[in-house]
C-alpha positions, 0 to 999 in steps of 0.5 A: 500500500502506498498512501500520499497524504498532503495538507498546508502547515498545521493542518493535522496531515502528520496526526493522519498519517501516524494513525493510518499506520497504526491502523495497519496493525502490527509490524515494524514501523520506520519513520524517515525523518527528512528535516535539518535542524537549523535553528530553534524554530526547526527544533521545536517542530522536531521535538513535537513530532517526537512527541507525537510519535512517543509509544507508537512503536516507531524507529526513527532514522534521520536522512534529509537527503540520498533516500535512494542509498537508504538501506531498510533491510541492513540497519544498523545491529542496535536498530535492528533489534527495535524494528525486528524484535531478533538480535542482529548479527556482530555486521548489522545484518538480519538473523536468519529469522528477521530476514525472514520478513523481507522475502527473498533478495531484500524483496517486500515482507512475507505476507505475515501481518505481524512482520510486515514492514511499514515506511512512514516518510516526512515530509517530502517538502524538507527532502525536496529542499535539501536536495536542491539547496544543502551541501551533498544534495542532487541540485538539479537532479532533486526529482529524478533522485527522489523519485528513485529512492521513492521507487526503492522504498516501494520495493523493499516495504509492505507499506509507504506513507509519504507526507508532503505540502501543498506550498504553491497554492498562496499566490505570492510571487517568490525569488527565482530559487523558491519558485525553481522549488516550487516546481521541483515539489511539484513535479515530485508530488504530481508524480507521487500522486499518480503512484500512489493507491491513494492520495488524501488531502488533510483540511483543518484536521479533516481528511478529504480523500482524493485518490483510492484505487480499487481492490 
C-alpha cells in the first residue's frame, strides 16, 4: 500500500498519517525523518513530532537527503533489534529469522501481518529542499533522485506513507530559487500522486480523500 497524504502547515496531515499506520496493525514501523535542524524554530517542530510519535512503536532514522542509498533491510545491529524484535548479527545484518520478513533478495515482507514492514516518510517538502539547496544534495537532479529512492522504498516495504505540502497554492510571487522549488515539489508530488493507491488531502484536521484505487 502506498498512501500520499498532503495538507498546508498545521493542518493535522502528520496526526493522519501516524494513525493510518497504526491502523495497519502490527509490524515494524520506520519513520524517515527528512528535516535539518537549523535553528530553534526547526527544533521545536522536531521535538513535537517526537512527541507525537512517543509509544507508537516507531524507529526513527534521520536522512534529509540520498533516500535512494537508504538501506531498510541492513540497519544498523542496535536498530535492528527495535524494528525486528531478533538480535542482529556482530555486521548489522538480519538473523536468519528477521530476514525472514523481507522475502527473498531484500524483496517486500512475507505476507505475515505481524512482520510486515511499514515506511512512514516526512515530509517530502524538507527532502525536496535539501536536495536542491544543502551541501551533498542532487541540485538539479532533486526529482529524478527522489523519485528513485521513492521507487526503492516501494520495493523493499509492505507499506509507504509519504507526507508532503501543498506550498504553491498562496499566490505570492517568490525569488527565482523558491519558485525553481516550487516546481521541483511539484513535479515530485504530481508524480507521487499518480503512484500512489491513494492520495488524501488533510483540511483543518479533516481528511478529504482524493485518490483510492480499487481492490
Amino acid at each position: 500500500m502506498f498512501l500520499v497524504v498532503t495538507g498546508g502547515s498545521g493542518s493535522g496531515k502528520s496526526e493522519y498519517a501516524e494513525r493510518r499506520v497504526l491502523e495497519l496493525g502490527p509490524g515494524h514501523r520506520i519513520y524517515v525523518a527528512t528535516m535539518q535542524c537549523f535553528d530553534e524554530e526547526s527544533q521545536k517542530r522536531v521535538q513535537r513530532h517526537r512527541r507525537m510519535r512517543a509509544g507508537k512503536g516507531f524507529v526513527t532514522l534521520e536522512r534529509p537527503f540520498d533516500l535512494k542509498g537508504l538501506e531498510i533491510r541492513n540497519l544498523p545491529g542496535e536498530l535492528l533489534e527495535k524494528v525486528s524484535g531478533y538480535p542482529a548479527g556482530s555486521k548489522g545484518e538480519f538473523s536468519e529469522k528477521t530476514s525472514g520478513c523481507f522475502g527473498e533478495a531484500g524483496g517486500k515482507a512475507s505476507e505475515n501481518v505481524s512482520c510486515q514492514v511499514t515506511v512512514l516518510l516526512e515530509c517530502m517538502s524538507n527532502l525536496a529542499a535539501n536536495e536542491m539547496f544543502a551541501p551533498g544534495g542532487s541540485r538539479e537532479r532533486t526529482v529524478e533522485e527522489i523519485k528513485r529512492g521513492i521507487d526503492r522504498l516501494i520495493g523493499t516495504c509492505d507499506n509507504l506513507v509519504v507526507v508532503t505540502n501543498e506550498v504553491c497554492s498562496d499566490g505570492i510571487l517568490y525569488d527565482p530559487d523558491t519558485v525553481a522549488y516550487q516546481e521541483a515539489l511539484g513535479q515530485i508530488n504530481c508524480w507521487l500522486a499518480g503512484a500512489a493507491d491513494e492520495v488524501v488531502e488533510v483540511v483543518c484536521g479533516i481528511p478529504v480523500t482524493l485518490k483510492q484505487s480499487e481492490t
